[in-house]
C-alpha positions in Angstrom: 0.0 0.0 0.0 1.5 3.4 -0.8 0.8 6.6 1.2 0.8 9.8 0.4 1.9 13.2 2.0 -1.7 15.3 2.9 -0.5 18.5 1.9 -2.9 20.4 3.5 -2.4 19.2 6.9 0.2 21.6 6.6 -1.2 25.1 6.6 0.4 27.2 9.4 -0.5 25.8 12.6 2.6 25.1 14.4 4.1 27.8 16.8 7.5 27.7 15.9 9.7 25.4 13.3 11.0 23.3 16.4 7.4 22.6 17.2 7.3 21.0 13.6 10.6 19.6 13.8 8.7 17.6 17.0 6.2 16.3 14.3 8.4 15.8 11.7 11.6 13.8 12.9 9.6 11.0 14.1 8.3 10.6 10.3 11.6 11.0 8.8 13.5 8.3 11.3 10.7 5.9 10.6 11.4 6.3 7.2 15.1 5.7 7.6 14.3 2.9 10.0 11.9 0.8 7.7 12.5 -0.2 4.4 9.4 -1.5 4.0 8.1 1.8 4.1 10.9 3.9 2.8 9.9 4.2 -1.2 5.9 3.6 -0.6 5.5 7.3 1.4 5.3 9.7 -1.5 5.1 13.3 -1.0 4.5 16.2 -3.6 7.0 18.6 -5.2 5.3 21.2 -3.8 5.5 20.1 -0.3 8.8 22.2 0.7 6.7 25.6 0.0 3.8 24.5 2.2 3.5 26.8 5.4 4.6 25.6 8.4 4.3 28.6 10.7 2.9 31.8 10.5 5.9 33.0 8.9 7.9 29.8 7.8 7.3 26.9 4.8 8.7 24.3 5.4 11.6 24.7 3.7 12.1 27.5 5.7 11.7 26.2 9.1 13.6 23.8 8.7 16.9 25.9 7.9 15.7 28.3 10.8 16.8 25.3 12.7 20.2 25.6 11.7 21.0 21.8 12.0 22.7 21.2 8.9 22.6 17.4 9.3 18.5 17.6 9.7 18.2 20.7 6.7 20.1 18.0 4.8 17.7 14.9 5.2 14.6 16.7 5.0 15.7 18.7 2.0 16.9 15.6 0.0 13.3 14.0 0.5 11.3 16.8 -0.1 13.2 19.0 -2.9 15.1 16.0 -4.6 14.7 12.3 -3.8 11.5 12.0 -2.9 9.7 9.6 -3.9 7.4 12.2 -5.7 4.3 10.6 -6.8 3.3 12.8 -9.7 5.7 10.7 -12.2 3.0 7.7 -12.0 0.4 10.1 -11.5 -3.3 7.9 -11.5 -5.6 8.7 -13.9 -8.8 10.4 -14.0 -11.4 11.4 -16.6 -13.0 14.0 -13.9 -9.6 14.8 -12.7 -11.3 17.2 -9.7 -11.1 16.4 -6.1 -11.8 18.3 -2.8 -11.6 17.7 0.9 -14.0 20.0 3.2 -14.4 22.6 0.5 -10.8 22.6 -0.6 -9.2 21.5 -3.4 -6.7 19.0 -3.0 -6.7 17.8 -6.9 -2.9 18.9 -7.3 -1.8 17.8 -3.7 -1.1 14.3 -2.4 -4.5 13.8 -0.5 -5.9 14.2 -4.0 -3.5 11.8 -5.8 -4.3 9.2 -2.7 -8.2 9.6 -3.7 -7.1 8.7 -7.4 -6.1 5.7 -7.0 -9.0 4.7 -4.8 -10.9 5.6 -7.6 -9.0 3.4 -10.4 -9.4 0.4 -7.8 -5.9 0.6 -5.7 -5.1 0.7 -2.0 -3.8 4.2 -1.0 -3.5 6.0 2.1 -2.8 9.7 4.0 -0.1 10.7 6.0 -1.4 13.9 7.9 1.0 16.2 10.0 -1.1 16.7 12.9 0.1 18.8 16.5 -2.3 17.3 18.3 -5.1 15.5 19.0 -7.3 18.1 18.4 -6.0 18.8 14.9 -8.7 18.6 12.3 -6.1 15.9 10.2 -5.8 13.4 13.7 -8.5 11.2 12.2 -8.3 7.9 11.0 -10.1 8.8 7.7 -10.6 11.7 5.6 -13.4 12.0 3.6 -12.5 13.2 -0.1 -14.9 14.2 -2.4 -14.6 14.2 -6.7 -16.1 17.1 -8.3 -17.6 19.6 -7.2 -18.6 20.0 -3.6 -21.9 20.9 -4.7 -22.5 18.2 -7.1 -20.3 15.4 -6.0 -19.3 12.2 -8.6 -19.1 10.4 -5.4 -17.0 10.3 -2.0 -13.6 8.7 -0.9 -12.7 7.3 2.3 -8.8 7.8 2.5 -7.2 5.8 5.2 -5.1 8.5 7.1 -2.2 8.0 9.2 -1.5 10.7 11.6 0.8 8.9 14.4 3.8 7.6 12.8 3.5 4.5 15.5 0.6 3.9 14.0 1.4 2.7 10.6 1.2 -1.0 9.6 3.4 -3.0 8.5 3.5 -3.6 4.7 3.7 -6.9 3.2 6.6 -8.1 1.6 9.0 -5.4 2.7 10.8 -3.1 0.3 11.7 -4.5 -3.0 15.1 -5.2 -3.8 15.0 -6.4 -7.7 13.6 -7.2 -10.5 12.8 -11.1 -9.3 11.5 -10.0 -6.2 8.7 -7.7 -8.0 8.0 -10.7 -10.6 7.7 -12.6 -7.6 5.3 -10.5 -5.9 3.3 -9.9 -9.0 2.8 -13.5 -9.4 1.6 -14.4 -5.9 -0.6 -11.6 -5.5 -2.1 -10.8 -9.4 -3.7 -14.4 -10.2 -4.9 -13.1 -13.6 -2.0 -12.4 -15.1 -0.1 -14.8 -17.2 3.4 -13.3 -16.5 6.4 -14.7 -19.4 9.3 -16.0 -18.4 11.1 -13.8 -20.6 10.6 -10.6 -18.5 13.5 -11.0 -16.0 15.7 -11.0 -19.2 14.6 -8.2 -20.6 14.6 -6.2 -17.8 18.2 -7.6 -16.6 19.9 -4.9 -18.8 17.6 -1.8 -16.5 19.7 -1.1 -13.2 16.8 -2.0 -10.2 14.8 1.2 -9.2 12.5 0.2 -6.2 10.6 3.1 -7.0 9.8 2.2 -11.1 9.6 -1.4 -9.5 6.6 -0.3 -7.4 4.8 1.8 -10.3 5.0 -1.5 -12.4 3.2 -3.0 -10.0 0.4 -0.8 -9.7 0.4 -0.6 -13.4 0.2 -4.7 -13.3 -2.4 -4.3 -10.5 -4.7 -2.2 -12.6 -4.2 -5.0 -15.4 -5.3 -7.6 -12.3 -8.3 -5.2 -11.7 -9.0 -5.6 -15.3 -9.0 -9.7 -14.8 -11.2 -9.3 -11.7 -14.1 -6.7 -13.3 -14.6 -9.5 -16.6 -17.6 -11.4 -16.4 -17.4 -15.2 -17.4 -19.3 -14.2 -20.5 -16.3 -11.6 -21.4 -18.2 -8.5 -20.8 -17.1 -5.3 -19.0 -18.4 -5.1 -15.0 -19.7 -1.7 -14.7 -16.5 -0.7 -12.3 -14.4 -2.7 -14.9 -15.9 -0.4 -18.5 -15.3 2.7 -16.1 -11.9 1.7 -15.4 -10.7 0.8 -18.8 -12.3 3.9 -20.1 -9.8 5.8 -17.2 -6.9 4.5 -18.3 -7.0 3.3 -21.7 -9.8 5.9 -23.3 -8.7 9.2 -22.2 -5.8 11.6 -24.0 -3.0 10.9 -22.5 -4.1 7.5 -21.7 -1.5 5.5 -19.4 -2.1 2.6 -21.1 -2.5 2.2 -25.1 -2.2 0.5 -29.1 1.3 1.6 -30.6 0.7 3.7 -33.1 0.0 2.3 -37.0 3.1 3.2 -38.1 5.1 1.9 -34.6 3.2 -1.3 -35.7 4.5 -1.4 -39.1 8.2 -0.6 -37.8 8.5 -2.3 -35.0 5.6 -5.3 -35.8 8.8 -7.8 -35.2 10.2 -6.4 -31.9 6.5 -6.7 -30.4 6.2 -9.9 -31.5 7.3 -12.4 -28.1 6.6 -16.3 -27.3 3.1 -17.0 -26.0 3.6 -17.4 -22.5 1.2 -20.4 -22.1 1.3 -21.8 -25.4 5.2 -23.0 -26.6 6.0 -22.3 -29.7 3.3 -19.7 -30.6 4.1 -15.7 -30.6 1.7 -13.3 -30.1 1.6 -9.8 -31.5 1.2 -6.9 -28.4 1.4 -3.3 -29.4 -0.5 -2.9 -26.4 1.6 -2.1 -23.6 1.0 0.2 -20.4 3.6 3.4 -20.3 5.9 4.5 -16.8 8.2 6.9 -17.0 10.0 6.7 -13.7 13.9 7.9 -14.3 13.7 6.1 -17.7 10.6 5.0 -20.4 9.5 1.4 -19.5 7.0 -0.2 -21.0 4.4 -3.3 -20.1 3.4 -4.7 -23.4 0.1 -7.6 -22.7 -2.4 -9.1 -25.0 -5.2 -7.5 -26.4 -8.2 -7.9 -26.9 -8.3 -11.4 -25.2 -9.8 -14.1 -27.2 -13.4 -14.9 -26.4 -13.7 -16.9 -23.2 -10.0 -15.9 -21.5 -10.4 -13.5 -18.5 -6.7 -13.8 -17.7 -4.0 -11.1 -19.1 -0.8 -12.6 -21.1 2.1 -10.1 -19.7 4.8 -10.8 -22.7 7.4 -7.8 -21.8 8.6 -5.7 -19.2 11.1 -3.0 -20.3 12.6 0.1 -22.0 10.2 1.8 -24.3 10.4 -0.7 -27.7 10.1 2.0 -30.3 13.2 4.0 -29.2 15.8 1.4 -29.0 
């Protein structure tokens, strides 16, 4: 499960920057602490110019500290390192998301109701000074659209006591096996190929382009899941595919005719279930994490298969 930095929980409220560094420390020596944790707690790029004080951001308050150790931490995270989640940004068709009136569509409280919406597990991370802070709840309530007219609500788990976070399965990932691995015992409908550990073999590991694929692969699971026996689109299922295969910009997509007419014999790959078949996939979702990766699958399924045949995982195809 992947959290994300509430950006609005920071809005001015503590007294002075060591009262925030109070709040803050604890979050940064859990994430130095456990790995487990360390690349799934994604904050914005924006989150360094939120205030703080009634005079500091947070990139303020924390040099007013003048502990060059701590400035140096917390500045890596927020202004470089991150992780940043807006790289595998989710996708939404009514990209418009508020919380109590406030627009959070651009923030990471907005990004965390996102991917509750496309059907994966997110949660909130909430700076809060005390228990009477209007973030120290276990759930925030986040509407999309407009306040007054309302596509519907979403309950974002929200995590304000750093002691209070669970632990995630399976730890942090630490190759390329280990996320095939994972994607195999968790994402029944996917036929994964064998071939995909050598073609990503040449890519040095990223944990963090290892977890996008695997929300990318879990959408492709949720795709599985929302097929009826008879082939046809669940309701949730035709909303989701229309999310992230219909819209511009679409995260997932056909190669282009003429990528298809170049390139027809580099996205042609063994049929993972059948040996000695190949099976044409333009299809393929996109991640651009660092490099251009690319998750080519088959589609349309024949008639009668609910599962997904995952025949690549790598660099983009049509630039090598």
């Amino acid at each position: 499960m992947n959290w994300y930095v509430n950006d609005l929980s920071l809005y001015g409220q503590f007294r002075d920057p060591f009262s925030f560094r109070r709040t803050l420390e604890p979050l940064m020596r859990l994430m130095n602490d456990r790995s487990d944790l360390r690349s799934r707690i994604f904050c914005s790029r924006g989150l360094s110019l939120r205030p703080v004080t009634g005079s500091h951001s947070l990139a303020q308050a924390v040099r007013a500290m003048q502990d060059q150790l701590f400035l140096s931490l917390v500045l890596r995270w927020v202004d470089k390192a991150g992780p940043f989640w807006e790289p595998g940004r989710a996708a939404n068709d009514y990209d418009l998301f508020h919380f109590e009136e406030e627009n959070v569509t651009e923030q990471g409280l907005g990004e965390a109701a996102r991917r509750l919406a496309a059907g994966l597990p997110a949660g909130a991370f909430s700076f809060a000074q005390s228990p009477e802070d209007r973030f120290a709840t276990d759930v925030l309530s986040v509407m999309h659209g407009f306040p007054e007219e309302p596509f519907g609500t979403y309950d974002v788990t929200n995590c304000w006591d750093v002691g209070a976070f669970p632990t995630a399965t399976g730890g942090q990932l630490r190759s390329w096996e280990e996320m095939l691995t994972r994607a195999g015992d968790t994402m029944p409908g996917l036929v994964l190929s064998e071939e995909i550990a050598n073609q990503l073999a040449p890519r040095p590991f990223d944990p963090g382009a290892a977890e996008h694929m695997l929300s990318l692969l879990g959408v492709l699971q949720t795709f599985t899941e929302e097929t009826t026996e008879g082939g046809e689109w669940t309701p949730a299922g035709m909303e989701l595919y229309q999310r992230y295969c219909m819209r511009q910009g679409a995260r997932i997509s056909d190669s282009s005719d003429p990528e298809k007419l170049a390139f027809r014999n580099q996205m042609t790959f063994p049929d993972p279930s059948h040996p000695g078949r190949r099976l044409f996939c333009p299809w393929h979702a996109k991640l651009n994490y660092g490099a251009q990766y690319r998750i080519h699958f088959e589609w349309k399924r024949p008639a009668g298969q609910r599962e997904i045949k995952v025949v690549y995982i790598g660099s983009k195809i049509t630039r090598q």
